[in-house]
N, CA, C and O atoms as a Maestro MAE file, in Angstrom:
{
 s_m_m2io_version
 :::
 2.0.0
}

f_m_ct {
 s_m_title
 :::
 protein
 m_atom[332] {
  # First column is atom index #
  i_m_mmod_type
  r_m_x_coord
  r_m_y_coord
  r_m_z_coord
  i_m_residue_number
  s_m_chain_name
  s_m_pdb_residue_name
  s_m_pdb_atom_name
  i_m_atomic_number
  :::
  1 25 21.602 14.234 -10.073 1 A "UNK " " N  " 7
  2 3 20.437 14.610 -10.836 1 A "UNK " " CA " 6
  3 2 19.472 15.350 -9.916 1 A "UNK " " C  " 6
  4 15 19.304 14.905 -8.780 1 A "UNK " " O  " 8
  5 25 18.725 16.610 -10.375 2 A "UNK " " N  " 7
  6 3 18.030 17.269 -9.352 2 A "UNK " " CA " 6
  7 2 16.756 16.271 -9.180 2 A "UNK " " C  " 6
  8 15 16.403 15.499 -10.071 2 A "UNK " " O  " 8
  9 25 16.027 16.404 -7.747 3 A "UNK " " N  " 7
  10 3 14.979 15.630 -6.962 3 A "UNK " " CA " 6
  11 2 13.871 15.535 -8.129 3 A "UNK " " C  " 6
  12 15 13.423 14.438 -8.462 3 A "UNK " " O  " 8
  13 25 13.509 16.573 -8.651 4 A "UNK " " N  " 7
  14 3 12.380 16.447 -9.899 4 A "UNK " " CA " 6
  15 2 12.158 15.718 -11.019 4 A "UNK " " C  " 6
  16 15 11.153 15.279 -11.579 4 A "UNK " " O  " 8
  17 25 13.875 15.677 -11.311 5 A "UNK " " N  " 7
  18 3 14.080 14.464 -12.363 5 A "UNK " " CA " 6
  19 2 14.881 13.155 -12.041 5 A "UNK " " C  " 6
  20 15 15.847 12.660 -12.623 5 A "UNK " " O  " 8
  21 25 14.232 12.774 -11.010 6 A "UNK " " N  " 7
  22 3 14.724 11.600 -10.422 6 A "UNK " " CA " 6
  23 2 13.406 10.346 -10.451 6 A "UNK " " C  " 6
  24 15 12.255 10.481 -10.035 6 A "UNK " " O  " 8
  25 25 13.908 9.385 -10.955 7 A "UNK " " N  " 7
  26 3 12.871 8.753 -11.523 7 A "UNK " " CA " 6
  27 2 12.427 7.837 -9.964 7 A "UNK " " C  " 6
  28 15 11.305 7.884 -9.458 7 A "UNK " " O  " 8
  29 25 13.542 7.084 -9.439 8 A "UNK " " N  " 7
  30 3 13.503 7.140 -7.743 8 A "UNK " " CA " 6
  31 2 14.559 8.039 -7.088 8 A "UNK " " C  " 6
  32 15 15.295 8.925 -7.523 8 A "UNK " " O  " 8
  33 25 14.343 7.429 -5.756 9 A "UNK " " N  " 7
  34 3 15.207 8.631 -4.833 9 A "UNK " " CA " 6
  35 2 16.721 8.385 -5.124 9 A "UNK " " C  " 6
  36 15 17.379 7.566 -5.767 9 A "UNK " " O  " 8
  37 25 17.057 9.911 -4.045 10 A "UNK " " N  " 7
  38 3 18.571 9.788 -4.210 10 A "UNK " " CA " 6
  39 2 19.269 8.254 -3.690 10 A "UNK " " C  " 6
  40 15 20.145 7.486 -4.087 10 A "UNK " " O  " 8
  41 25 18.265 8.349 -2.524 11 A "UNK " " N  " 7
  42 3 19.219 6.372 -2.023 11 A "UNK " " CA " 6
  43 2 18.351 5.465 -2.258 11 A "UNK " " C  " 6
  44 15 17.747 4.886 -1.355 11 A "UNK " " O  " 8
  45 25 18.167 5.210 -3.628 12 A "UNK " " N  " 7
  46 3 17.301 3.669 -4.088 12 A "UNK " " CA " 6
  47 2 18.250 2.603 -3.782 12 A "UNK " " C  " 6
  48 15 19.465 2.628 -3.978 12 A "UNK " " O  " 8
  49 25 17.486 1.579 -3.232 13 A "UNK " " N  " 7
  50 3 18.794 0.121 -3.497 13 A "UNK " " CA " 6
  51 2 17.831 -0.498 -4.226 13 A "UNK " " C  " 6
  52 15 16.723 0.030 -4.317 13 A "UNK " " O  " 8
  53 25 18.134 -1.811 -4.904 14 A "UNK " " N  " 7
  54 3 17.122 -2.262 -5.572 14 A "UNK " " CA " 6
  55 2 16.945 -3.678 -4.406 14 A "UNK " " C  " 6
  56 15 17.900 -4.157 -3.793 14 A "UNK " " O  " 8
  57 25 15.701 -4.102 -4.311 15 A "UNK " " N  " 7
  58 3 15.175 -4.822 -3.564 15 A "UNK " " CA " 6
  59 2 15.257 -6.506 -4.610 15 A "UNK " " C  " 6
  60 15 14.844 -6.812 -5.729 15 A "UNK " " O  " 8
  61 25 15.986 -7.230 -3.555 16 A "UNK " " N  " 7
  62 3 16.108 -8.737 -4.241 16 A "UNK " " CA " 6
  63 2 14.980 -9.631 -3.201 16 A "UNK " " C  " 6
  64 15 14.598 -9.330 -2.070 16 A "UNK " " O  " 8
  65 25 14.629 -10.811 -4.037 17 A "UNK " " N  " 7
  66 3 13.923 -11.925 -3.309 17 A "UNK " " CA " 6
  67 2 14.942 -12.546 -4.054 17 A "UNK " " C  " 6
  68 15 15.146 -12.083 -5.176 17 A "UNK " " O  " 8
  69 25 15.646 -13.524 -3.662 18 A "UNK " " N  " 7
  70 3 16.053 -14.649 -4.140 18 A "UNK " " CA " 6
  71 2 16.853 -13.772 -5.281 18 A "UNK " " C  " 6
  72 15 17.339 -12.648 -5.157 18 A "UNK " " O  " 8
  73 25 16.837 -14.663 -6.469 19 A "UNK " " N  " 7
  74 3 17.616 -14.028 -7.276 19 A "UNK " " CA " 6
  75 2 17.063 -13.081 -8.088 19 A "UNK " " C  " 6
  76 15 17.706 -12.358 -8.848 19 A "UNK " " O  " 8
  77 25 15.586 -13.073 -7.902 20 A "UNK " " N  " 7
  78 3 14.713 -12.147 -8.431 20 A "UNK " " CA " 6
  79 2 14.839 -10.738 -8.133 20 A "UNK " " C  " 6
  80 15 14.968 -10.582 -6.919 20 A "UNK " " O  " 8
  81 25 14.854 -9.311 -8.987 21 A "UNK " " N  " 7
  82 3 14.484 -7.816 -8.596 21 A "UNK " " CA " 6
  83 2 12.883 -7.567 -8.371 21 A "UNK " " C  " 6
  84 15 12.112 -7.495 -9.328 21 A "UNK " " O  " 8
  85 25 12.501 -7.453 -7.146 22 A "UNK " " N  " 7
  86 3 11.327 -7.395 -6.850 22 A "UNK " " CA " 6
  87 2 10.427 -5.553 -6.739 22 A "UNK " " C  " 6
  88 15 9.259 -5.186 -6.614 22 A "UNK " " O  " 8
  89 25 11.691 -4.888 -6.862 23 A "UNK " " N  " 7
  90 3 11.171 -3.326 -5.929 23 A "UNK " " CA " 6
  91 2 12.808 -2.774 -5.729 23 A "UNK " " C  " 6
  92 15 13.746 -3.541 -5.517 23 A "UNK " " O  " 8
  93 25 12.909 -1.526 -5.825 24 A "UNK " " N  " 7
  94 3 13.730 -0.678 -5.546 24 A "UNK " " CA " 6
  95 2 13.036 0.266 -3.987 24 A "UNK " " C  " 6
  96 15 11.888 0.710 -4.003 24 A "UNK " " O  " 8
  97 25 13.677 0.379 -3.137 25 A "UNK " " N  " 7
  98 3 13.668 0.959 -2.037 25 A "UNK " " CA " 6
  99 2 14.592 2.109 -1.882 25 A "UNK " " C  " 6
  100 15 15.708 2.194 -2.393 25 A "UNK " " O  " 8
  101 25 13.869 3.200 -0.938 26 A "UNK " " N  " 7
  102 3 14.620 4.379 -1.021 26 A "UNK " " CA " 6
  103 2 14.747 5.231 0.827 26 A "UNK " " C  " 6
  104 15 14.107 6.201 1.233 26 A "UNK " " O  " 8
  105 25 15.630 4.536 1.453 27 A "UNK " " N  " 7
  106 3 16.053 4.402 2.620 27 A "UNK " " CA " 6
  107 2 16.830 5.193 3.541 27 A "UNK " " C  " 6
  108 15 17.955 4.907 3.132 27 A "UNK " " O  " 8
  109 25 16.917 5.570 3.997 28 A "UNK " " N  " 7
  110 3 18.107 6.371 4.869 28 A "UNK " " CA " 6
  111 2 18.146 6.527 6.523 28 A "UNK " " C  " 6
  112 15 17.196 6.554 7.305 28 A "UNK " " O  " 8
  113 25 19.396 6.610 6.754 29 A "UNK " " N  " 7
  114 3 19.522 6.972 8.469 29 A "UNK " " CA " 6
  115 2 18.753 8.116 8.461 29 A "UNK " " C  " 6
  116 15 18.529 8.945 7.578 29 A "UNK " " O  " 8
  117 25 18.318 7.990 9.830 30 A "UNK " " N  " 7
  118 3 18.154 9.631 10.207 30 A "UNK " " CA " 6
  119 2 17.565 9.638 11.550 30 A "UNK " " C  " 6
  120 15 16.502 9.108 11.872 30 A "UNK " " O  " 8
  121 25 18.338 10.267 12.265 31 A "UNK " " N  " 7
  122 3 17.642 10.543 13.579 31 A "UNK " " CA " 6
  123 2 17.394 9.410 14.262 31 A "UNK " " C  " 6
  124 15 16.223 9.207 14.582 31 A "UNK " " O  " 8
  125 25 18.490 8.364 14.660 32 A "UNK " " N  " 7
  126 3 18.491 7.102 14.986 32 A "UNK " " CA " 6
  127 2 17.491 6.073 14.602 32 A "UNK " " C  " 6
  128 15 17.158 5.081 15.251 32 A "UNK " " O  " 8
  129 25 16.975 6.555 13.192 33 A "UNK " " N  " 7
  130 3 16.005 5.094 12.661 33 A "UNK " " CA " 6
  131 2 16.325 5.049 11.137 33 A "UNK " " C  " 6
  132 15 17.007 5.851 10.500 33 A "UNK " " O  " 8
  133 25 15.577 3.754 10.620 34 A "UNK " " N  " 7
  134 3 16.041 3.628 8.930 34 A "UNK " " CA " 6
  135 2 14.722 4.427 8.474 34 A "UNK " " C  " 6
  136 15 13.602 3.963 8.691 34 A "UNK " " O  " 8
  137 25 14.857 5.244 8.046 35 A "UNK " " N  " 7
  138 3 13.462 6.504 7.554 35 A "UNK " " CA " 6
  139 2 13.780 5.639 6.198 35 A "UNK " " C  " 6
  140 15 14.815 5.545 5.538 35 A "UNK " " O  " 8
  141 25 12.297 4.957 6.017 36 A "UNK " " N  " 7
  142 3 11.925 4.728 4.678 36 A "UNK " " CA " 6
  143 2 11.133 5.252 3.680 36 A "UNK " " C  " 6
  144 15 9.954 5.306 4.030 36 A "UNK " " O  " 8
  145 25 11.332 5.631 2.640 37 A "UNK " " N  " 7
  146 3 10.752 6.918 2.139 37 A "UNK " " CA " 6
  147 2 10.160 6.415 1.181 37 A "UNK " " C  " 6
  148 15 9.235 7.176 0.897 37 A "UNK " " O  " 8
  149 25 10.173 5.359 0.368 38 A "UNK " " N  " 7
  150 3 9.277 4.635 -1.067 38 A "UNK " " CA " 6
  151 2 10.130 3.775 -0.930 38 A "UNK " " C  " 6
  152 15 11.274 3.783 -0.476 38 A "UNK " " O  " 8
  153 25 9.163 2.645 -1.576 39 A "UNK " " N  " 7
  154 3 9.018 1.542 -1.786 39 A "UNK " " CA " 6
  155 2 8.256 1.397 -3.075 39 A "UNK " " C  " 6
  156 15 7.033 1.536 -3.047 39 A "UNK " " O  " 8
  157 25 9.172 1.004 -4.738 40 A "UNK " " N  " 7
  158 3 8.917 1.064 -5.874 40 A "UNK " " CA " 6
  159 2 8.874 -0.440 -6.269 40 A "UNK " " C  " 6
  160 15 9.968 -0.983 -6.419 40 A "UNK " " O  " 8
  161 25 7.255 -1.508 -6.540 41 A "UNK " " N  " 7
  162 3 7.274 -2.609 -6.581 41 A "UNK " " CA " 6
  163 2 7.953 -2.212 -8.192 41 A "UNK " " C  " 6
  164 15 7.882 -1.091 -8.696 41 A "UNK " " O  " 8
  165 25 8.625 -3.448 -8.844 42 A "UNK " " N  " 7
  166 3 8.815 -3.889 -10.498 42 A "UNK " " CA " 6
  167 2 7.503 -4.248 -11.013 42 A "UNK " " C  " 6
  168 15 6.544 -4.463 -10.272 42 A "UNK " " O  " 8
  169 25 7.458 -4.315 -12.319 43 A "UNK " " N  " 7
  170 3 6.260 -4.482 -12.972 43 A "UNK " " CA " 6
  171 2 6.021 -6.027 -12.730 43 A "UNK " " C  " 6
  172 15 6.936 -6.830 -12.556 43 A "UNK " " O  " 8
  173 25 4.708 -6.332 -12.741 44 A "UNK " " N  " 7
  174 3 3.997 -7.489 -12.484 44 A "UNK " " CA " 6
  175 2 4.686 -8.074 -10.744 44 A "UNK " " C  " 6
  176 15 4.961 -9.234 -10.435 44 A "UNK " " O  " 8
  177 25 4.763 -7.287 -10.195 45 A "UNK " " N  " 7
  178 3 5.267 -7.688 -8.793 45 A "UNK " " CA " 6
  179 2 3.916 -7.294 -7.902 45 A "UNK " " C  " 6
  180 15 3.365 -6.195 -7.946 45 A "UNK " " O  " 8
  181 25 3.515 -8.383 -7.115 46 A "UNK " " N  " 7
  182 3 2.278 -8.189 -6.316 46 A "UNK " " CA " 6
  183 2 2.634 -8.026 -5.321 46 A "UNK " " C  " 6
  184 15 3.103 -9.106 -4.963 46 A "UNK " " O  " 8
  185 25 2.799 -6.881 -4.070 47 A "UNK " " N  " 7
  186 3 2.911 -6.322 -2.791 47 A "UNK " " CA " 6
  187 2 2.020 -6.768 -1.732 47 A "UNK " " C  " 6
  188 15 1.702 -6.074 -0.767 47 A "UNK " " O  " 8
  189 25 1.505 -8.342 -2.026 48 A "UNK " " N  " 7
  190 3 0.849 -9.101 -0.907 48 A "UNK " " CA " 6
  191 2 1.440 -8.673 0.498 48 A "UNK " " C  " 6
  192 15 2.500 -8.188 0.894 48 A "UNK " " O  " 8
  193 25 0.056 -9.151 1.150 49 A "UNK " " N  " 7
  194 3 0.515 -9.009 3.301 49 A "UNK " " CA " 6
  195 2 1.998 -9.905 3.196 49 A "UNK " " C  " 6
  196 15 3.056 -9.531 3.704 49 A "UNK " " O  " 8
  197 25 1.830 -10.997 2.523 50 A "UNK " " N  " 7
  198 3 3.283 -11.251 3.268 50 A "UNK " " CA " 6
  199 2 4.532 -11.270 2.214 50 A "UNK " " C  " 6
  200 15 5.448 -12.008 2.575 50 A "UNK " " O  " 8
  201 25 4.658 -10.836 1.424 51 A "UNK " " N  " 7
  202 3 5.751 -10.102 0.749 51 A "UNK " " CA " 6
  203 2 6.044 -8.865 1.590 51 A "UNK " " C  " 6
  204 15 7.197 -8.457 1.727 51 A "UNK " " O  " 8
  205 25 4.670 -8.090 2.325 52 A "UNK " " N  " 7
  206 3 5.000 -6.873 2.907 52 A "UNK " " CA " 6
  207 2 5.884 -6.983 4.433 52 A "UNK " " C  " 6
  208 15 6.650 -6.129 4.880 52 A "UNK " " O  " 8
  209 25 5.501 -8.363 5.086 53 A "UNK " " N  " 7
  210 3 5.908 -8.690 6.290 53 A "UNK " " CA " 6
  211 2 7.037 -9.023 5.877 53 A "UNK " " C  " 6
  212 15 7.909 -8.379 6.462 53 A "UNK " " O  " 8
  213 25 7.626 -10.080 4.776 54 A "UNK " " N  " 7
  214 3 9.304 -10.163 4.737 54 A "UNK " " CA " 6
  215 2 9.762 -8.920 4.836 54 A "UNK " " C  " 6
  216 15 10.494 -8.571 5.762 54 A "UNK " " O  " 8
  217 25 9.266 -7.914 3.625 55 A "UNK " " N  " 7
  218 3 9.603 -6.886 3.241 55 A "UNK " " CA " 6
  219 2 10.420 -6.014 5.289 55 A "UNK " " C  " 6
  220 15 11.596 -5.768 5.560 55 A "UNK " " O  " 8
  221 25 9.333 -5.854 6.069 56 A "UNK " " N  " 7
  222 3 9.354 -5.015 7.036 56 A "UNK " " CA " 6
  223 2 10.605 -5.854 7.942 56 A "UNK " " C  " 6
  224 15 11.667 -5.412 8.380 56 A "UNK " " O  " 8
  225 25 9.962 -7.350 8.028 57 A "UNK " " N  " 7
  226 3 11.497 -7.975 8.891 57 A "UNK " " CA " 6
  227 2 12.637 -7.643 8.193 57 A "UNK " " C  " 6
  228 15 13.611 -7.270 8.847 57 A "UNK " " O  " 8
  229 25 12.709 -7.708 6.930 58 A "UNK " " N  " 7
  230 3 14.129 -7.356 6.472 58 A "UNK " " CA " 6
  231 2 14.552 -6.086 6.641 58 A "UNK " " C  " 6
  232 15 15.711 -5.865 6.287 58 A "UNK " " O  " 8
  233 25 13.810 -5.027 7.167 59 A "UNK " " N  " 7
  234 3 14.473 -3.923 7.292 59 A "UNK " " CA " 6
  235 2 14.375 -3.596 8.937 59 A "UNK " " C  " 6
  236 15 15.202 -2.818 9.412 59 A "UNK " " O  " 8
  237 25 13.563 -4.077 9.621 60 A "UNK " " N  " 7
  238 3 13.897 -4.144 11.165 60 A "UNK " " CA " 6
  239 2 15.554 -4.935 11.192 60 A "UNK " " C  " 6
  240 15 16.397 -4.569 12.011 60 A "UNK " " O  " 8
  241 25 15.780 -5.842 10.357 61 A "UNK " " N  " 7
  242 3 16.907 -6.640 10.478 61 A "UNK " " CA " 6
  243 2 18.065 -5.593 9.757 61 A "UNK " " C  " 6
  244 15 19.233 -5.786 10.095 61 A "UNK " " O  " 8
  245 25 17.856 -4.776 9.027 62 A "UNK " " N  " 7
  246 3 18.689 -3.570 8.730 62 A "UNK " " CA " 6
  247 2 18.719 -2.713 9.624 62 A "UNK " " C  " 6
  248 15 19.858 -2.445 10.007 62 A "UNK " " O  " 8
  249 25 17.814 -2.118 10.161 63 A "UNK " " N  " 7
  250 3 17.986 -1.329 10.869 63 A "UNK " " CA " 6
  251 2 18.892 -1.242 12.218 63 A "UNK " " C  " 6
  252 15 19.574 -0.261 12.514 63 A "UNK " " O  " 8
  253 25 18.781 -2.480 13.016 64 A "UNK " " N  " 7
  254 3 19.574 -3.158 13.658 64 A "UNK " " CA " 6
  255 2 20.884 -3.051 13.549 64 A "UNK " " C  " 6
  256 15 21.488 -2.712 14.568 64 A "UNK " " O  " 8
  257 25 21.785 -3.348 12.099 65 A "UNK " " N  " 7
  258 3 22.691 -3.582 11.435 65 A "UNK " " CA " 6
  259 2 23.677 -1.964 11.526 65 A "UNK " " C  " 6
  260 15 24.849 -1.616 11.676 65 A "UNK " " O  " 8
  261 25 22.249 -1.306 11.315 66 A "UNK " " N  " 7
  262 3 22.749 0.224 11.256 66 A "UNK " " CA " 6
  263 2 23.463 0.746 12.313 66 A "UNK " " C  " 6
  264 15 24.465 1.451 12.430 66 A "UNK " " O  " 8
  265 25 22.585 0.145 13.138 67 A "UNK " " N  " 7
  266 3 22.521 0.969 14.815 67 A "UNK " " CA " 6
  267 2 21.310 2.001 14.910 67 A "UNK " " C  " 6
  268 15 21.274 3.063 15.532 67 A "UNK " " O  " 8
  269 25 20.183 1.313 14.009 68 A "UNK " " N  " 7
  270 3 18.945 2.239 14.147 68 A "UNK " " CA " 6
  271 2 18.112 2.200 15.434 68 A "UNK " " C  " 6
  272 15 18.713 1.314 16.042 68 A "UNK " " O  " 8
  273 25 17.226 2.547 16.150 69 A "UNK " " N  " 7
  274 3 15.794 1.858 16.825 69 A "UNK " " CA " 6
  275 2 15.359 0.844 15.938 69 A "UNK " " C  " 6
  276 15 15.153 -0.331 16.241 69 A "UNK " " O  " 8
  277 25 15.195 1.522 14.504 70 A "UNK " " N  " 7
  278 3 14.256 0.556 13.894 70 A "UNK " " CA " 6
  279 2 13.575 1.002 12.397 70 A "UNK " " C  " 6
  280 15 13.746 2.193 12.137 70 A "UNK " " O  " 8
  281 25 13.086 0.489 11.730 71 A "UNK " " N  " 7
  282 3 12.577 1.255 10.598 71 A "UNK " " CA " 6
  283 2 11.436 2.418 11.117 71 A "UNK " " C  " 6
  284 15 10.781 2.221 12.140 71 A "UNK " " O  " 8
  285 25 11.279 3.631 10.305 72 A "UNK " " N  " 7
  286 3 10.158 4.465 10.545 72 A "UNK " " CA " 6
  287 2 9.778 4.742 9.011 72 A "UNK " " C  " 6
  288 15 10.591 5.270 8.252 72 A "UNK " " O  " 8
  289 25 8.185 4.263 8.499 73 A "UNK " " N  " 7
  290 3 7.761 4.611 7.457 73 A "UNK " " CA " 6
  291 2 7.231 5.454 6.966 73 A "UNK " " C  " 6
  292 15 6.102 5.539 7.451 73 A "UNK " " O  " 8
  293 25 7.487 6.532 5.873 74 A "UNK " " N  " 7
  294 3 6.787 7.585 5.838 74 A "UNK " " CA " 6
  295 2 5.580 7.165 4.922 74 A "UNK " " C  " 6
  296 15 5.538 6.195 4.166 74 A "UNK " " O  " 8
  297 25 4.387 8.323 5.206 75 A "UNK " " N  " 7
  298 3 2.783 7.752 4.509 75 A "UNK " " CA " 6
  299 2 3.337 8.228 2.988 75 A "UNK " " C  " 6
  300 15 3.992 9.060 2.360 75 A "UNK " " O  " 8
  301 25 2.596 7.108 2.928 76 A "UNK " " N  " 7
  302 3 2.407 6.282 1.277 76 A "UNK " " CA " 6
  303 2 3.988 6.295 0.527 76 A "UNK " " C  " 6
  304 15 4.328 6.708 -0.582 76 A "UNK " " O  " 8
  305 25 4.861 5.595 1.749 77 A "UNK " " N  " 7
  306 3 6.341 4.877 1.278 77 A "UNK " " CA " 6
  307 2 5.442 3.897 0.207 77 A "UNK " " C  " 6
  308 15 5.981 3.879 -0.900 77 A "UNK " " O  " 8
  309 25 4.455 3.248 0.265 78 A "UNK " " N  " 7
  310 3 4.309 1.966 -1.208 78 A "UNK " " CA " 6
  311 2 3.982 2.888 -2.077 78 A "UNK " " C  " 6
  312 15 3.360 3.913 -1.799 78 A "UNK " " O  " 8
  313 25 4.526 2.455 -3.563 79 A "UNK " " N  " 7
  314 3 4.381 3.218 -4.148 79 A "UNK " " CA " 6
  315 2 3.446 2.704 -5.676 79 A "UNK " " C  " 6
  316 15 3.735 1.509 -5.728 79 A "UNK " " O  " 8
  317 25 2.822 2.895 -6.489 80 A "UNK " " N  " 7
  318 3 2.324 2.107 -7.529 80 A "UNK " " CA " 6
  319 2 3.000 1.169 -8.235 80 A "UNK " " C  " 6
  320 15 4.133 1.561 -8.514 80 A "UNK " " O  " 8
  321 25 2.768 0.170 -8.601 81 A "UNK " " N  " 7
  322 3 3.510 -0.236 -9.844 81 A "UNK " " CA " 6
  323 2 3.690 0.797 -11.018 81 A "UNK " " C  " 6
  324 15 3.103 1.878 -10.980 81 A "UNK " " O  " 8
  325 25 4.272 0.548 -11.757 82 A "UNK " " N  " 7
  326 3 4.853 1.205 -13.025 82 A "UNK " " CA " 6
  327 2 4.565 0.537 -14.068 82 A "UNK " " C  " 6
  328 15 5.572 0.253 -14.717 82 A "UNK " " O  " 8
  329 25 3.241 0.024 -14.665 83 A "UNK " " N  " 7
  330 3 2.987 -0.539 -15.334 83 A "UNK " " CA " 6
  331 2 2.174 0.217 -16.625 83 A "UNK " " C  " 6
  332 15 1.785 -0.450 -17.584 83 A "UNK " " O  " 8
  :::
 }
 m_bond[331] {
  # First column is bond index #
  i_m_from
  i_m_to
  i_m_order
  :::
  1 1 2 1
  2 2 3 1
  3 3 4 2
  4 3 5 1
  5 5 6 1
  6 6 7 1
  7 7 8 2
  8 7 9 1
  9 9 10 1
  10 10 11 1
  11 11 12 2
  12 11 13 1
  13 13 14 1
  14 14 15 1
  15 15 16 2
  16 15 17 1
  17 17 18 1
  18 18 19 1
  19 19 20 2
  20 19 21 1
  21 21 22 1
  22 22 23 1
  23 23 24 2
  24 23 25 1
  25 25 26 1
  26 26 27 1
  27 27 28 2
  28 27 29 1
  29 29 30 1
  30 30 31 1
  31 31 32 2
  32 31 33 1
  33 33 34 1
  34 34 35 1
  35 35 36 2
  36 35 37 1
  37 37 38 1
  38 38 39 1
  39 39 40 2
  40 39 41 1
  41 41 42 1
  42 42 43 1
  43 43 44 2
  44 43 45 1
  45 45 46 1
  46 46 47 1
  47 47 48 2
  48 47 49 1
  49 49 50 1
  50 50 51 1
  51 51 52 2
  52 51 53 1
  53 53 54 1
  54 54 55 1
  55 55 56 2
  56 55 57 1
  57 57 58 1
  58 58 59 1
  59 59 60 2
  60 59 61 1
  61 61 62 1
  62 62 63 1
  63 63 64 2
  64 63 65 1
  65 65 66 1
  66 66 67 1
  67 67 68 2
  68 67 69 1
  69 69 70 1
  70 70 71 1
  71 71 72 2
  72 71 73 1
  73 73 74 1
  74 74 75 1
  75 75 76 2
  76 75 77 1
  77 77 78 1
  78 78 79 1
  79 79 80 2
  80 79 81 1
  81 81 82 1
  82 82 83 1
  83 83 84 2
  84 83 85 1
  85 85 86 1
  86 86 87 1
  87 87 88 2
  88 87 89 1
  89 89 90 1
  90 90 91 1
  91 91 92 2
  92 91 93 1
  93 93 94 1
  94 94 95 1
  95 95 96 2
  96 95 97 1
  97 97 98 1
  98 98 99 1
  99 99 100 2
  100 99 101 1
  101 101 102 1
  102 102 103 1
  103 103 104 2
  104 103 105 1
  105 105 106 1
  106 106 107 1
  107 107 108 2
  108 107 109 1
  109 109 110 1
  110 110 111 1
  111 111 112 2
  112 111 113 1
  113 113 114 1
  114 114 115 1
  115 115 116 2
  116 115 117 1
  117 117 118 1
  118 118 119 1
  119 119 120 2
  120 119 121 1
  121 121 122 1
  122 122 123 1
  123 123 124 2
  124 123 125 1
  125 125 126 1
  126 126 127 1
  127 127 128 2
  128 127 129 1
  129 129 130 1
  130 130 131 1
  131 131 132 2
  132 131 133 1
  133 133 134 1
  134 134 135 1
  135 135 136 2
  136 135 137 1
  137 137 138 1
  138 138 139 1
  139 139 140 2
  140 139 141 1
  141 141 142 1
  142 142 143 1
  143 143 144 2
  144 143 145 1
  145 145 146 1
  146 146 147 1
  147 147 148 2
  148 147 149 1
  149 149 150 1
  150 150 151 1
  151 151 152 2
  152 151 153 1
  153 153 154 1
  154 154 155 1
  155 155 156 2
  156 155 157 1
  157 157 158 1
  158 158 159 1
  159 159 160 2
  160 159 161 1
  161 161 162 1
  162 162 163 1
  163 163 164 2
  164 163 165 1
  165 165 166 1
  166 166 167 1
  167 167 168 2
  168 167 169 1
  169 169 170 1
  170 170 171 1
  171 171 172 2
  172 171 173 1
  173 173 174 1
  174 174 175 1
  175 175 176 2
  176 175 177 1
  177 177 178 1
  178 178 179 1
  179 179 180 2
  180 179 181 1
  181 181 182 1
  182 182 183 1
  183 183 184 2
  184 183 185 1
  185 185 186 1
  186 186 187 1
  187 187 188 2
  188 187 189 1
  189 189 190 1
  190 190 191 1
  191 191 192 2
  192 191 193 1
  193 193 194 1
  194 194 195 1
  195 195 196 2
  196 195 197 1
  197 197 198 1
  198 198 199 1
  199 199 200 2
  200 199 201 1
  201 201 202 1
  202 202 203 1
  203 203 204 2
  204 203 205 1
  205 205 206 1
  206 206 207 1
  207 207 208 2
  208 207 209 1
  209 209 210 1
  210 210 211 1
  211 211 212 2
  212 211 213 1
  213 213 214 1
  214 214 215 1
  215 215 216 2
  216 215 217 1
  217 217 218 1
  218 218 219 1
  219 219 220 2
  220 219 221 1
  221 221 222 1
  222 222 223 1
  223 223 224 2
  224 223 225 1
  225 225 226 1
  226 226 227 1
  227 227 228 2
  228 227 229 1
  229 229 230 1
  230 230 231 1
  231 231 232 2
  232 231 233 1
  233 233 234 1
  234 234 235 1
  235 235 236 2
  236 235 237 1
  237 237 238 1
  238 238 239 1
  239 239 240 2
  240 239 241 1
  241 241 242 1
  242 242 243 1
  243 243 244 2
  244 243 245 1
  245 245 246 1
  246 246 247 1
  247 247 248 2
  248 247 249 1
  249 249 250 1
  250 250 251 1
  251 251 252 2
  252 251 253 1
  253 253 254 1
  254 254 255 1
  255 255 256 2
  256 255 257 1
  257 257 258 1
  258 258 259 1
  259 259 260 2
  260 259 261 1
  261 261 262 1
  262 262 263 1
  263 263 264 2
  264 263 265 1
  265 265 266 1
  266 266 267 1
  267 267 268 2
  268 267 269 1
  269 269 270 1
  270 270 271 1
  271 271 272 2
  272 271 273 1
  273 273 274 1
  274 274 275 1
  275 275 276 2
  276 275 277 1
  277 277 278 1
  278 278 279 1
  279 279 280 2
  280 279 281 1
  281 281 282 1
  282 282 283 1
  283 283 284 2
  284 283 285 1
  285 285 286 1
  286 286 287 1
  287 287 288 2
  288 287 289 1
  289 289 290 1
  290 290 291 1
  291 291 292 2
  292 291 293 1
  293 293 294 1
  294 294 295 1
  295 295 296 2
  296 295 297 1
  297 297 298 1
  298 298 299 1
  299 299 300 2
  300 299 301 1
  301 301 302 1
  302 302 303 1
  303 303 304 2
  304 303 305 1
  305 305 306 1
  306 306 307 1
  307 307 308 2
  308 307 309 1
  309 309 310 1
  310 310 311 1
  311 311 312 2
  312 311 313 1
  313 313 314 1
  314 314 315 1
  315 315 316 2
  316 315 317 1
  317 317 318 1
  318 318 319 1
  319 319 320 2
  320 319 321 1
  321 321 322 1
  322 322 323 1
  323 323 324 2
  324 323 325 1
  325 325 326 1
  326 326 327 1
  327 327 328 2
  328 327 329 1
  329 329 330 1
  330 330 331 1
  331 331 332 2
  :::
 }
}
């Protein structure tokens, strides 16, 4: 689907807590780090400090996995709710 009509990115995964869908994330290698590009909370999902801190360990802990340095976030990866 072209970039314009893409409702998220080309590499969304959808983001789990538990058994819950919390956020779709839109991620990729590049240039030896996990370049994170948005971060799409679900409706009625609150993006508290520490939802945001799991959020970041879990992707330092990906990144790792990759063979990244590490996550690198691009400005304003959070993205609104969709409500």
């Amino acid at each position: 689907m072209p970039e314009e009509k893409r409702e998220y990115g080309y590499y969304a995964f959808q983001l789990l807590e538990g058994d819950r869908l919390v956020g779709r994330i839109d991620m990729r290698r590049r240039e030896g780090r996990l370049s994170v590009r948005a971060l799409w909370p679900e409706r009625g999902v609150r993006l508290g400090k520490g939802r945001l801190e799991r959020i970041g360990r879990e992707l330092a802990r990906i990144a790792r996995f990759c063979g990244c340095d590490g996550p690198a976030f691009e400005n304003g990866w959070v993205r609104e709710n969709r409500e």
